[in-house]
PDB file of N, CA, C, O and CB in Angstrom:
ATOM      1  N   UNK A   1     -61.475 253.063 -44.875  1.00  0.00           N
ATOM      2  CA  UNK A   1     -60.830 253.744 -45.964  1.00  0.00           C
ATOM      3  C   UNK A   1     -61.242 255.209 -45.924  1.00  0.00           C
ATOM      4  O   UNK A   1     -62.406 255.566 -45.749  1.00  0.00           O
ATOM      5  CB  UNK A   1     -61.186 253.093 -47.317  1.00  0.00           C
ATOM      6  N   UNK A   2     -60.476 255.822 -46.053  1.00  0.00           N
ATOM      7  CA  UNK A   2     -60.337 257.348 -46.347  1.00  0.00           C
ATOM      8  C   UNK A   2     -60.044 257.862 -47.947  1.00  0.00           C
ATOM      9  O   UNK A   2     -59.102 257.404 -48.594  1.00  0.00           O
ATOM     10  CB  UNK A   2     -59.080 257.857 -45.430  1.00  0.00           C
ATOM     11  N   UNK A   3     -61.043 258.938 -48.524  1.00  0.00           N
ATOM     12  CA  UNK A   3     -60.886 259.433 -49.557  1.00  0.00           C
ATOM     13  C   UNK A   3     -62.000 260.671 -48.967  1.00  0.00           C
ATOM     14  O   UNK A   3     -62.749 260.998 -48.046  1.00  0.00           O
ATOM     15  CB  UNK A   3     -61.109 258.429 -50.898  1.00  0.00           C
ATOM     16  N   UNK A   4     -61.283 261.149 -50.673  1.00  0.00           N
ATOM     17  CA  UNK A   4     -62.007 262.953 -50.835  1.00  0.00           C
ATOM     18  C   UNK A   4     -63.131 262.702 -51.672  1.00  0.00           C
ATOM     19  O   UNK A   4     -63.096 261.664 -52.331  1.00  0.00           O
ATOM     20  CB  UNK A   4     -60.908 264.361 -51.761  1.00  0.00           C
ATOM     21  N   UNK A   5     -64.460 263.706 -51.812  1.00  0.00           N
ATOM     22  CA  UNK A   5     -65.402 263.400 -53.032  1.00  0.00           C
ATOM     23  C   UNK A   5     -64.594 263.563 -54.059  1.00  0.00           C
ATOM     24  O   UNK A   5     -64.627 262.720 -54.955  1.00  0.00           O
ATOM     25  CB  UNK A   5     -66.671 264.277 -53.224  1.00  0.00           C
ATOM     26  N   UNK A   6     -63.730 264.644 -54.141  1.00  0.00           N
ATOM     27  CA  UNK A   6     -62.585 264.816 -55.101  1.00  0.00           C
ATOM     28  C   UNK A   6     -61.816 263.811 -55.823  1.00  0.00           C
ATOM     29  O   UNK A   6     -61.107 264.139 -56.775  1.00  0.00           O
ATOM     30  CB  UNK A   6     -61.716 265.407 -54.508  1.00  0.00           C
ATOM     31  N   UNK A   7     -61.915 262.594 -55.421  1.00  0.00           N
ATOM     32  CA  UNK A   7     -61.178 261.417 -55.626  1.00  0.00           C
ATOM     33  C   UNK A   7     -62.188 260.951 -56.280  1.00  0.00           C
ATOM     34  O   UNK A   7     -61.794 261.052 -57.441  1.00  0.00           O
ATOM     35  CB  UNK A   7     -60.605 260.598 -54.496  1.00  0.00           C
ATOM     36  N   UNK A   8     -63.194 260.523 -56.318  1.00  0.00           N
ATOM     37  CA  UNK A   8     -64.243 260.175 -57.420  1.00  0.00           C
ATOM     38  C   UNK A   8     -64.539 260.315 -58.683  1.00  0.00           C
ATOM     39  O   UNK A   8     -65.485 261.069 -58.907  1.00  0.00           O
ATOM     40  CB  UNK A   8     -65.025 260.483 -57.218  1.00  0.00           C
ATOM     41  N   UNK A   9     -64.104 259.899 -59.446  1.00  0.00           N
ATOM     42  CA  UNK A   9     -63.530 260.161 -60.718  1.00  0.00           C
ATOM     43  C   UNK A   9     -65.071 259.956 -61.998  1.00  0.00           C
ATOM     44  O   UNK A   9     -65.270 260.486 -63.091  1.00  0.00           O
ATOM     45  CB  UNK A   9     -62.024 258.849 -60.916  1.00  0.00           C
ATOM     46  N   UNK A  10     -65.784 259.085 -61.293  1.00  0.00           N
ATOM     47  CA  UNK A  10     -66.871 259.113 -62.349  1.00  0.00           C
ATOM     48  C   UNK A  10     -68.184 257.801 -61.879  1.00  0.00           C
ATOM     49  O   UNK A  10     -67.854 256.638 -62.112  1.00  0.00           O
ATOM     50  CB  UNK A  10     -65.979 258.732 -64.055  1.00  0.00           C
ATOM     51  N   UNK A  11     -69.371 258.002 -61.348  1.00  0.00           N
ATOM     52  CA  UNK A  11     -70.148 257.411 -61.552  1.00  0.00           C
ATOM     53  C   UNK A  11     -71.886 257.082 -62.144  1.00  0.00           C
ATOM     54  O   UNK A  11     -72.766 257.923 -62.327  1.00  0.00           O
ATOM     55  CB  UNK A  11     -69.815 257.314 -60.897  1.00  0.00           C
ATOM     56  N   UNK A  12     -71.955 255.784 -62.314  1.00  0.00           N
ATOM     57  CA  UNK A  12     -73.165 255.354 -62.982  1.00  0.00           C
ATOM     58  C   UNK A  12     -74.068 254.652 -62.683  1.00  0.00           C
ATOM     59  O   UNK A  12     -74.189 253.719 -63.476  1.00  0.00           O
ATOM     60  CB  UNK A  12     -73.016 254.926 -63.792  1.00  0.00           C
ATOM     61  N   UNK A  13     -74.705 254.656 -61.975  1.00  0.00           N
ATOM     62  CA  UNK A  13     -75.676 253.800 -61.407  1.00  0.00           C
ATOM     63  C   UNK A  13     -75.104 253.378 -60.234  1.00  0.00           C
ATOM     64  O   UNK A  13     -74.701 254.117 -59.336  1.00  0.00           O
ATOM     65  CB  UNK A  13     -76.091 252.689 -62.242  1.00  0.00           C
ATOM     66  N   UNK A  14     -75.069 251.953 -60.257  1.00  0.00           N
ATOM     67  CA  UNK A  14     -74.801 251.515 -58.838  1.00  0.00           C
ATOM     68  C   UNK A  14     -73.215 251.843 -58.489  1.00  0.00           C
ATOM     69  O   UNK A  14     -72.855 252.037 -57.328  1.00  0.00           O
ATOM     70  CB  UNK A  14     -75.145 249.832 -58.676  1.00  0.00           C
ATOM     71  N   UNK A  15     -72.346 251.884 -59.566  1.00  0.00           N
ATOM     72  CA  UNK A  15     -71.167 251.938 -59.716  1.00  0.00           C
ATOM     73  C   UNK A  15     -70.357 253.120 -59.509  1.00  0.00           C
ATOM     74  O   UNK A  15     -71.093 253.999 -59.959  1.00  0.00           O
ATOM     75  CB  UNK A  15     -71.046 251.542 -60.699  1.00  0.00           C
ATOM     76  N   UNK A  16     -69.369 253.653 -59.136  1.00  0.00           N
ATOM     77  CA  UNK A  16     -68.183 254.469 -59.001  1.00  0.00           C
ATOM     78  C   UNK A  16     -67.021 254.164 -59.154  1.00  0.00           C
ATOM     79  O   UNK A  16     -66.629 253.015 -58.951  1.00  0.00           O
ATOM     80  CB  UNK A  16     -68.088 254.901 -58.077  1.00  0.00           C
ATOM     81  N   UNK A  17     -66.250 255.123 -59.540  1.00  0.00           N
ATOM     82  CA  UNK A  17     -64.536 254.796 -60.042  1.00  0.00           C
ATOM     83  C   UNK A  17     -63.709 255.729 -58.974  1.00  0.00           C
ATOM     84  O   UNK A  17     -63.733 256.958 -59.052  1.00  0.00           O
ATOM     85  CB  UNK A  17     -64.078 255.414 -61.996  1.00  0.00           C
ATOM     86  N   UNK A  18     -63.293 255.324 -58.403  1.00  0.00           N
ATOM     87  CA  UNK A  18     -61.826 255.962 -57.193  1.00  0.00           C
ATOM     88  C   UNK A  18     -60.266 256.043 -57.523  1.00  0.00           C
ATOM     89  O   UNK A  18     -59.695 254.985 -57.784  1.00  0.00           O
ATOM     90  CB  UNK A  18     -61.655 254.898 -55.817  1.00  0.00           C
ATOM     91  N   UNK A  19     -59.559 257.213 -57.527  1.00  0.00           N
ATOM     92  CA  UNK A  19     -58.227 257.429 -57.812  1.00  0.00           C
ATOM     93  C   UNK A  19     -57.758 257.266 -56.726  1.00  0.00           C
ATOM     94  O   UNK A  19     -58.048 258.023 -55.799  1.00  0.00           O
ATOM     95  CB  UNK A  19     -57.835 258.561 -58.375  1.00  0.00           C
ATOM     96  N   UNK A  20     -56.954 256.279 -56.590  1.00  0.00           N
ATOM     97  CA  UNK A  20     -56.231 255.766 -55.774  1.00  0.00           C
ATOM     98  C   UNK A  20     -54.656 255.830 -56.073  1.00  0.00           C
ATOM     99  O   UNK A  20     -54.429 255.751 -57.280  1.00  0.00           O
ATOM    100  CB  UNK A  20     -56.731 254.565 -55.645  1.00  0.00           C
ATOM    101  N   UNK A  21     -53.226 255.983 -55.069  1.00  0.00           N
ATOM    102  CA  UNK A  21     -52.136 255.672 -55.788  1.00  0.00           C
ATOM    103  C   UNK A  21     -51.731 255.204 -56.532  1.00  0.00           C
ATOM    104  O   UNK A  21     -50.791 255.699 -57.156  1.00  0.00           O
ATOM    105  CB  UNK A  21     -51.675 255.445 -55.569  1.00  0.00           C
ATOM    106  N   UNK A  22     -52.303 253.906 -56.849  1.00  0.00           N
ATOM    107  CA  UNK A  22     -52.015 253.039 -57.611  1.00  0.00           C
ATOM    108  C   UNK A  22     -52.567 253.309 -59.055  1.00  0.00           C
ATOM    109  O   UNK A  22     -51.794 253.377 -60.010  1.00  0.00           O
ATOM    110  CB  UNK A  22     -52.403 251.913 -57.030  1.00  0.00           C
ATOM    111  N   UNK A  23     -53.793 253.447 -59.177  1.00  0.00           N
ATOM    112  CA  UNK A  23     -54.522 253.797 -60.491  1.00  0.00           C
ATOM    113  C   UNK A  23     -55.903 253.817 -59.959  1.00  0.00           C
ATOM    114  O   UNK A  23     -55.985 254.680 -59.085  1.00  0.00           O
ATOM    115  CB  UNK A  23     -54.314 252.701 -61.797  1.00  0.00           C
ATOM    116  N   UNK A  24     -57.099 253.150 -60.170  1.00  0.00           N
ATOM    117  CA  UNK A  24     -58.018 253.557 -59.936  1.00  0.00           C
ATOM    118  C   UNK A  24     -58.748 252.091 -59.611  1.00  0.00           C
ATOM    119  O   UNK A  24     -58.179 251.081 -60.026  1.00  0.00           O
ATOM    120  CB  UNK A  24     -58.421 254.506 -60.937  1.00  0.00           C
ATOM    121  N   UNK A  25     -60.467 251.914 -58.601  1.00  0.00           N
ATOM    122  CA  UNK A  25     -60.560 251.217 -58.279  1.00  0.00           C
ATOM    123  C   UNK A  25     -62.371 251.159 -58.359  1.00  0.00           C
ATOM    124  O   UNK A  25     -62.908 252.052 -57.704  1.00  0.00           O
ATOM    125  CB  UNK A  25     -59.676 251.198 -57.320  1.00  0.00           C
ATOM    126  N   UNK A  26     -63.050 250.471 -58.886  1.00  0.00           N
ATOM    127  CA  UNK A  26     -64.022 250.560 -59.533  1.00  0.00           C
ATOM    128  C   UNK A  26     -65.099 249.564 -58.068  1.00  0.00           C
ATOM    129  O   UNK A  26     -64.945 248.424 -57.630  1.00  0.00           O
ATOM    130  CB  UNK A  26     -63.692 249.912 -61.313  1.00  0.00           C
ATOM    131  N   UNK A  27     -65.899 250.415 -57.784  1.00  0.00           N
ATOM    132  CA  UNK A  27     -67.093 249.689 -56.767  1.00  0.00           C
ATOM    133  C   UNK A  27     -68.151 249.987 -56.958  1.00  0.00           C
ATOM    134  O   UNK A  27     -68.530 250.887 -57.706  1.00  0.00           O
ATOM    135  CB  UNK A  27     -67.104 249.875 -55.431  1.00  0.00           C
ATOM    136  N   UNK A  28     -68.955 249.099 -56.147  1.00  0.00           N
ATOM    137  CA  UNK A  28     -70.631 248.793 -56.588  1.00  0.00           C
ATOM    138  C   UNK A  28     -71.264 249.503 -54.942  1.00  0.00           C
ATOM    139  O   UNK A  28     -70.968 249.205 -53.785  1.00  0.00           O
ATOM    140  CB  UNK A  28     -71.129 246.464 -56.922  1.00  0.00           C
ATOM    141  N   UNK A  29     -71.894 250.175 -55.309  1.00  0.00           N
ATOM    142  CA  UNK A  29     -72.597 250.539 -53.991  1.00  0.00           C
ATOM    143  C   UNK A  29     -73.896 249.334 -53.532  1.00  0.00           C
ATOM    144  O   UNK A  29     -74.518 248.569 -54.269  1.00  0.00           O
ATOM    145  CB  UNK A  29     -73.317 252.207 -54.261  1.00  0.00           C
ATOM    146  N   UNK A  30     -73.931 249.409 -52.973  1.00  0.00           N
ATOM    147  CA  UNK A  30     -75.059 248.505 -52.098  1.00  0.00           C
ATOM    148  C   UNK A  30     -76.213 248.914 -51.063  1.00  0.00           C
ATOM    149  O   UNK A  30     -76.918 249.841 -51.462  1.00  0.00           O
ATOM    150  CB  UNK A  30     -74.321 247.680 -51.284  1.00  0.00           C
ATOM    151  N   UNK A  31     -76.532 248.386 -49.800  1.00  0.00           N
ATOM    152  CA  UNK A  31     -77.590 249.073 -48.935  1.00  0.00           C
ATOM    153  C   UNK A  31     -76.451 249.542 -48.016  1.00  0.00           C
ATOM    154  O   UNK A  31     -76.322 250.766 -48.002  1.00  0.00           O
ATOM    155  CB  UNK A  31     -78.938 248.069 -48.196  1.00  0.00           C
ATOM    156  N   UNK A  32     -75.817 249.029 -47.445  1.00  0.00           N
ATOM    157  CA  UNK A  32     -74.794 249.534 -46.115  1.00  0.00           C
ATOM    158  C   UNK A  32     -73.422 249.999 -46.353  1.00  0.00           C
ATOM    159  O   UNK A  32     -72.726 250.603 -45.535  1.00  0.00           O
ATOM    160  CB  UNK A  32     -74.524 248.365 -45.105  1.00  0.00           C
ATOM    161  N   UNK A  33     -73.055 249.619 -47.703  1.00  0.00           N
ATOM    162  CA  UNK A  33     -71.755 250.167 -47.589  1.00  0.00           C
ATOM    163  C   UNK A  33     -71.144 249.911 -49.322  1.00  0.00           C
ATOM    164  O   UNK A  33     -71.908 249.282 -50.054  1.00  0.00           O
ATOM    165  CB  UNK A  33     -70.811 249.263 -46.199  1.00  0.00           C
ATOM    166  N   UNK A  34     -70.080 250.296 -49.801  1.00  0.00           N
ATOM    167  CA  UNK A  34     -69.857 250.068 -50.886  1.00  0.00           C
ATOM    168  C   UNK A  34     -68.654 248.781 -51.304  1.00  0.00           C
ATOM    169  O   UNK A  34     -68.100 248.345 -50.295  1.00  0.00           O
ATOM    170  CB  UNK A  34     -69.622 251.341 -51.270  1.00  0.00           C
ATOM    171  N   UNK A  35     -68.255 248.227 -52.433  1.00  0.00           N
ATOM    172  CA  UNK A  35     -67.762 246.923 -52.630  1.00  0.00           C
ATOM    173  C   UNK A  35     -66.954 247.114 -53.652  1.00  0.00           C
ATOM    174  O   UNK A  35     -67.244 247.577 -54.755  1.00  0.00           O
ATOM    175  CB  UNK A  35     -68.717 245.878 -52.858  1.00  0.00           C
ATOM    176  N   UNK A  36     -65.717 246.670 -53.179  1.00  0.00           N
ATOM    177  CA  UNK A  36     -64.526 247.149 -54.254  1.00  0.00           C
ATOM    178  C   UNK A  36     -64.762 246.142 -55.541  1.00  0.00           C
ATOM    179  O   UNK A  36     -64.645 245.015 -55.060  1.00  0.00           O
ATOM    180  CB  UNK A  36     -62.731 246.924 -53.534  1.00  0.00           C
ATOM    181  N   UNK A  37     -65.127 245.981 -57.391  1.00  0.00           N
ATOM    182  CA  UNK A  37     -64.767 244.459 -57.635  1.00  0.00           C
ATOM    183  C   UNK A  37     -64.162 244.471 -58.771  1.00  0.00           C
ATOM    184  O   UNK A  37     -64.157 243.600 -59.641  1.00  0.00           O
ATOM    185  CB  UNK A  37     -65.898 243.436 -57.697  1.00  0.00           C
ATOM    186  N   UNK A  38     -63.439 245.892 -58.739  1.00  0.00           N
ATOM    187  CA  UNK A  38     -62.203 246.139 -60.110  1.00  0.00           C
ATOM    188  C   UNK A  38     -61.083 246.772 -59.725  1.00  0.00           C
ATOM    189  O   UNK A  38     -61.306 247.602 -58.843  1.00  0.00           O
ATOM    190  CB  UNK A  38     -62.668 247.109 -61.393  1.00  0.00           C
ATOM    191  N   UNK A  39     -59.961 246.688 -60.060  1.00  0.00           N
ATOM    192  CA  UNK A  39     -59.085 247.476 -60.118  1.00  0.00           C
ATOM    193  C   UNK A  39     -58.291 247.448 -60.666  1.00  0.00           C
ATOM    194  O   UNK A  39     -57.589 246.455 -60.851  1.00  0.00           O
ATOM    195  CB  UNK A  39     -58.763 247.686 -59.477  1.00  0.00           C
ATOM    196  N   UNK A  40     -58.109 248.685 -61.175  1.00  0.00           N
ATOM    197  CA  UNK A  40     -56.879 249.180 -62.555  1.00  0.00           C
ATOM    198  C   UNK A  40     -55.444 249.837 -62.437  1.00  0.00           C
ATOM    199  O   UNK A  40     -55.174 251.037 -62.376  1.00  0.00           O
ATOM    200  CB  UNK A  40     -57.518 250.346 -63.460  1.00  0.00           C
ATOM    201  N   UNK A  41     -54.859 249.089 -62.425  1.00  0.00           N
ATOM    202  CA  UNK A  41     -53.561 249.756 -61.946  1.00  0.00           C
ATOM    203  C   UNK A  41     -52.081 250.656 -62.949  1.00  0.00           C
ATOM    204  O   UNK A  41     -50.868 250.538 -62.777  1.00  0.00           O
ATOM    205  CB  UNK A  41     -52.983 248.478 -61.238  1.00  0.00           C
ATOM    206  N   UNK A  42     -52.722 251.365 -63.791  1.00  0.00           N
ATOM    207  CA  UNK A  42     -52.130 252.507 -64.539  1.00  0.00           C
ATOM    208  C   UNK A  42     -52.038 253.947 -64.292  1.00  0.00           C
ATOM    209  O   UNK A  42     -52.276 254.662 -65.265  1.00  0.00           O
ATOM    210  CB  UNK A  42     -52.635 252.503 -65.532  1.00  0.00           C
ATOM    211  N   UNK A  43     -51.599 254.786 -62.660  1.00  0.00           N
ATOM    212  CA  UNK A  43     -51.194 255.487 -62.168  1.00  0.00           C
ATOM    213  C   UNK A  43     -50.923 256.358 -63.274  1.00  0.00           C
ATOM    214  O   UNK A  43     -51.657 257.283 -63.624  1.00  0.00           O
ATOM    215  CB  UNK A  43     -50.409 255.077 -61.385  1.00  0.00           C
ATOM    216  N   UNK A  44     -49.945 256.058 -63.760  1.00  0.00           N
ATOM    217  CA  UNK A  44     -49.388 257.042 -65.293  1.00  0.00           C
ATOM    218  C   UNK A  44     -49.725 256.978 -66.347  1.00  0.00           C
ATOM    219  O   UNK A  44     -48.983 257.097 -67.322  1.00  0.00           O
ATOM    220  CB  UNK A  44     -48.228 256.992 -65.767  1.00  0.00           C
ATOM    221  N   UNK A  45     -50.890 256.782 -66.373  1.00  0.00           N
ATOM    222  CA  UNK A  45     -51.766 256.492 -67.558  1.00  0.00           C
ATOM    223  C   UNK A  45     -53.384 256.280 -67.394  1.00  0.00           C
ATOM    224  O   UNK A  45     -54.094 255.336 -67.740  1.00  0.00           O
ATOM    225  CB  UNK A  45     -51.214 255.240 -68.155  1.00  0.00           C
ATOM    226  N   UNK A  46     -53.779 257.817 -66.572  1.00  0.00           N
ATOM    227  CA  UNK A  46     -55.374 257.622 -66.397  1.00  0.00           C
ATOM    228  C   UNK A  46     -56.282 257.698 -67.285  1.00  0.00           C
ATOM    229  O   UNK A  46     -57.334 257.064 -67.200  1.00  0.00           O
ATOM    230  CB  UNK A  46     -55.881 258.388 -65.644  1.00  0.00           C
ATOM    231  N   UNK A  47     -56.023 258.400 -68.145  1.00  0.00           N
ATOM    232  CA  UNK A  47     -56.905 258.192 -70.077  1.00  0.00           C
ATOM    233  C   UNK A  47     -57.123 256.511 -70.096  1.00  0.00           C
ATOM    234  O   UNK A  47     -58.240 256.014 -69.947  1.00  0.00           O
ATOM    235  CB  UNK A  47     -55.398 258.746 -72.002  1.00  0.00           C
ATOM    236  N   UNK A  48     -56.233 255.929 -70.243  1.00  0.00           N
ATOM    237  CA  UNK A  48     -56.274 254.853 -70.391  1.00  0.00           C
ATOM    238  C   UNK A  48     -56.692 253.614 -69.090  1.00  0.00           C
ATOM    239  O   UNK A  48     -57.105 252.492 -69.380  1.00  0.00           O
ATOM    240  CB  UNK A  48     -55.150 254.844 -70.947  1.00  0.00           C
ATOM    241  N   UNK A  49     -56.519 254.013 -67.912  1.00  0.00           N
ATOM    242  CA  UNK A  49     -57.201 253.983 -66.830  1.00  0.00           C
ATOM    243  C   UNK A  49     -58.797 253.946 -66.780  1.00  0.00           C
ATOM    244  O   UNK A  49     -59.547 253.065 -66.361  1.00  0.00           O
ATOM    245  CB  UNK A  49     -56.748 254.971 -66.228  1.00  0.00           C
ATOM    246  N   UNK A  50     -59.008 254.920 -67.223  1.00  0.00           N
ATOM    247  CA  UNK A  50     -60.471 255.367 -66.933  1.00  0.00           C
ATOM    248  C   UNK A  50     -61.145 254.546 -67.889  1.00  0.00           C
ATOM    249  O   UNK A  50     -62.261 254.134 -67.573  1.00  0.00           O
ATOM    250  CB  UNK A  50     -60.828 256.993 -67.128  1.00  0.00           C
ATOM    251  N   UNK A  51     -60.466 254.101 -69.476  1.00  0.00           N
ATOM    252  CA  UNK A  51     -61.212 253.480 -70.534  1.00  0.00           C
ATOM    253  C   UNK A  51     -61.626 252.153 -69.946  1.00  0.00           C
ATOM    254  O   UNK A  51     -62.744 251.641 -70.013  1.00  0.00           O
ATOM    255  CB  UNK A  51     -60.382 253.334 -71.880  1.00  0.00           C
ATOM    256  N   UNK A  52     -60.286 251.565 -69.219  1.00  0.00           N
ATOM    257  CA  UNK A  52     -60.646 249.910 -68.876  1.00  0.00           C
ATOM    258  C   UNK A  52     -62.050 250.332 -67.553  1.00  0.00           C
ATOM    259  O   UNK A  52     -63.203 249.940 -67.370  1.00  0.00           O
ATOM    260  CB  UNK A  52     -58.731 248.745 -67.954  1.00  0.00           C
ATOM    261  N   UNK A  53     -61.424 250.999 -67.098  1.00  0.00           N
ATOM    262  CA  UNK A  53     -62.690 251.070 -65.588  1.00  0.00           C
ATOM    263  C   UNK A  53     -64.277 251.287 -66.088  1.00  0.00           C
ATOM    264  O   UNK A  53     -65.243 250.808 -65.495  1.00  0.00           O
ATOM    265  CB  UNK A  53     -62.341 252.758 -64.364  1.00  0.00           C
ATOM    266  N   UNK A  54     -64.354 252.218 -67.467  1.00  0.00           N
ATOM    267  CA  UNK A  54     -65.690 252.209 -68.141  1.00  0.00           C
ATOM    268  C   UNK A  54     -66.214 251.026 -68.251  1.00  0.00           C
ATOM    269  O   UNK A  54     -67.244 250.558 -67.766  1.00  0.00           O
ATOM    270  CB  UNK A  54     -65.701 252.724 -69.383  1.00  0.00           C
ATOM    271  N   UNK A  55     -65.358 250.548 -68.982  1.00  0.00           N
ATOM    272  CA  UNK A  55     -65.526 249.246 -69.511  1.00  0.00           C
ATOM    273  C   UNK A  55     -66.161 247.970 -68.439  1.00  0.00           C
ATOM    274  O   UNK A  55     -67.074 247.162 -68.612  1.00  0.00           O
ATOM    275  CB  UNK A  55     -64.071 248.895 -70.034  1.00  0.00           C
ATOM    276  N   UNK A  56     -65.515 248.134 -67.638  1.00  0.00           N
ATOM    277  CA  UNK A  56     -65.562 247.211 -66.761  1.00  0.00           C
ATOM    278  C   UNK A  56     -66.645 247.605 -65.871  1.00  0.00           C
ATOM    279  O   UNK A  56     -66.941 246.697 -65.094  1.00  0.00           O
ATOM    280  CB  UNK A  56     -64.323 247.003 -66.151  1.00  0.00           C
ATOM    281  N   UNK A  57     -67.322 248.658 -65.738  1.00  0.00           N
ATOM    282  CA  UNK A  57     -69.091 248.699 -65.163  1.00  0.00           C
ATOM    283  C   UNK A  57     -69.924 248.876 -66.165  1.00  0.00           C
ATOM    284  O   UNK A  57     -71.098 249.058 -65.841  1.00  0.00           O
ATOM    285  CB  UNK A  57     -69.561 249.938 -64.130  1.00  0.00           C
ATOM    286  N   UNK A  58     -69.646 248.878 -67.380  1.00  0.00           N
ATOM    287  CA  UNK A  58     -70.734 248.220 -68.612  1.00  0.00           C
ATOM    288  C   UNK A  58     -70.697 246.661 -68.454  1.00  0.00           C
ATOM    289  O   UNK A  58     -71.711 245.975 -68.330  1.00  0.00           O
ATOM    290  CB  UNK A  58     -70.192 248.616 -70.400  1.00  0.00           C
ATOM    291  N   UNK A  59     -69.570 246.237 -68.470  1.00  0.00           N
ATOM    292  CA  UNK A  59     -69.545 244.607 -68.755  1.00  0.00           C
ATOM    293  C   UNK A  59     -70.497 244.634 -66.998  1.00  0.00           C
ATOM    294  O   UNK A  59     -71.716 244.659 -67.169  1.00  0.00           O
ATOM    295  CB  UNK A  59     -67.351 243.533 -68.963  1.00  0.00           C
ATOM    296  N   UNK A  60     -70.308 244.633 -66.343  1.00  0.00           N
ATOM    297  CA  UNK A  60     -71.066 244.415 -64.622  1.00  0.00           C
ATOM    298  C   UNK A  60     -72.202 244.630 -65.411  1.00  0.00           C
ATOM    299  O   UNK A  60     -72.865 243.761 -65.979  1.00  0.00           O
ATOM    300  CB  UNK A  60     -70.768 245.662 -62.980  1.00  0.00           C
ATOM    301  N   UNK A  61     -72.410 245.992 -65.413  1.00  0.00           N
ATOM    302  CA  UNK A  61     -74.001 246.561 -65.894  1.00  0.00           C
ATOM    303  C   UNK A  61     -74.689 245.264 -66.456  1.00  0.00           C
ATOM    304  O   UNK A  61     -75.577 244.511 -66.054  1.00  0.00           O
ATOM    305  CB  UNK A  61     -73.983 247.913 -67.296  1.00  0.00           C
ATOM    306  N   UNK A  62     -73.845 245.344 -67.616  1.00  0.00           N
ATOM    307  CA  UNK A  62     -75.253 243.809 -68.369  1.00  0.00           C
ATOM    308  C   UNK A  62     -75.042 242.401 -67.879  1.00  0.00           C
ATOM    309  O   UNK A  62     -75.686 241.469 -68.360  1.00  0.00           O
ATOM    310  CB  UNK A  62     -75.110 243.389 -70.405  1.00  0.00           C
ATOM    311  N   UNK A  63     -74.080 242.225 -66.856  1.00  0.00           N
ATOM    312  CA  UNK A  63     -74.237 241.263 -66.176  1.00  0.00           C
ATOM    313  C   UNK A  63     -75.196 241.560 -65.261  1.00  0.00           C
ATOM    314  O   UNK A  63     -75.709 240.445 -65.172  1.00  0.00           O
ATOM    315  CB  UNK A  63     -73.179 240.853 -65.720  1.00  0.00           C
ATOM    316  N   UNK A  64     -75.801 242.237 -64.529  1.00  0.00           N
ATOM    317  CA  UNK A  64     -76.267 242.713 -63.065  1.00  0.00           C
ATOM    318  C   UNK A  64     -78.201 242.627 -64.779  1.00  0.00           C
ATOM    319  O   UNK A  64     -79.291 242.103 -65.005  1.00  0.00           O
ATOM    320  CB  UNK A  64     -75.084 245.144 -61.866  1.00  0.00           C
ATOM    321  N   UNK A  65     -77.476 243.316 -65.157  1.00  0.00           N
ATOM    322  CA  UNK A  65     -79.398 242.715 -66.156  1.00  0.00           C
ATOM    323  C   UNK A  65     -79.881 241.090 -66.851  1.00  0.00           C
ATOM    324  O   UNK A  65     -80.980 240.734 -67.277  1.00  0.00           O
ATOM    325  CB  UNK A  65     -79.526 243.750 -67.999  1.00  0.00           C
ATOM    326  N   UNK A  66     -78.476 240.271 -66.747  1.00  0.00           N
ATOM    327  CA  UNK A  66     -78.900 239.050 -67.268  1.00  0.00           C
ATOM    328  C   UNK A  66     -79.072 238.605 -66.232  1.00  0.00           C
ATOM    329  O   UNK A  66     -79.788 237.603 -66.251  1.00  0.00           O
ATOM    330  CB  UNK A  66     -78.175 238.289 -68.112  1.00  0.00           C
ATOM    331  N   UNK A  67     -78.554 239.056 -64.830  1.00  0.00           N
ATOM    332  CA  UNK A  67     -78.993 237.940 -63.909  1.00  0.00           C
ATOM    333  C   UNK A  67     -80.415 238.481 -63.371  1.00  0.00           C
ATOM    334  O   UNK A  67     -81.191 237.639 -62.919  1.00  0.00           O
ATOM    335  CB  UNK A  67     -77.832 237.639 -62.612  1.00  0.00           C
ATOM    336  N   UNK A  68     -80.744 239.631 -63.388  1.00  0.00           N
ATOM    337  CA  UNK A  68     -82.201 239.797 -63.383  1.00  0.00           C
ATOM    338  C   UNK A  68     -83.278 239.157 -64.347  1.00  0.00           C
ATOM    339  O   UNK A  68     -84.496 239.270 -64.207  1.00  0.00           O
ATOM    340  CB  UNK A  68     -82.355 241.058 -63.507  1.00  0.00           C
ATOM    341  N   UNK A  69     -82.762 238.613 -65.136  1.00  0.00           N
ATOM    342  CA  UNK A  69     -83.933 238.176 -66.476  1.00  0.00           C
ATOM    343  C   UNK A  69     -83.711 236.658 -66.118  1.00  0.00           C
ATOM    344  O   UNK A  69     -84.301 235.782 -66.751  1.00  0.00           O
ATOM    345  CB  UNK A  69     -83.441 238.678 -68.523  1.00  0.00           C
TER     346      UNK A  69
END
């Protein structure tokens, strides 16, 4: 896959959000490489784009801490 840093729309920890044609595509970085395990498909509607993709590496986030506990 090919992208720009420019295309990186926002990240948090292990997580990043990617603008893609379609809408945007939410991955988890790792040791070797990174892991696609969301994607939002509202192109014409990135406000609203970006809210579900937040959303959706908080909900990971406190999953990724209950399975540590």
């Amino acid at each position: 896959m090919s992208y720009r840093e420019a295309d990186i729309m926002h990240e948090d920890g292990n997580y990043w959000v990617l603008k893609v044609k379609t809408g945007l595509e939410v991955y988890r970085a790792g040791v070797t490489h990174s892991t696609r395990v969301a994607q939002i498909g509202w192109p014409d509607d990135e406000p609203k784009a970006m809210g579900y993709a937040l959303r959706e590496i908080e909900r990971r986030k406190a999953a990724d801490l209950n399975a540590s506990t």
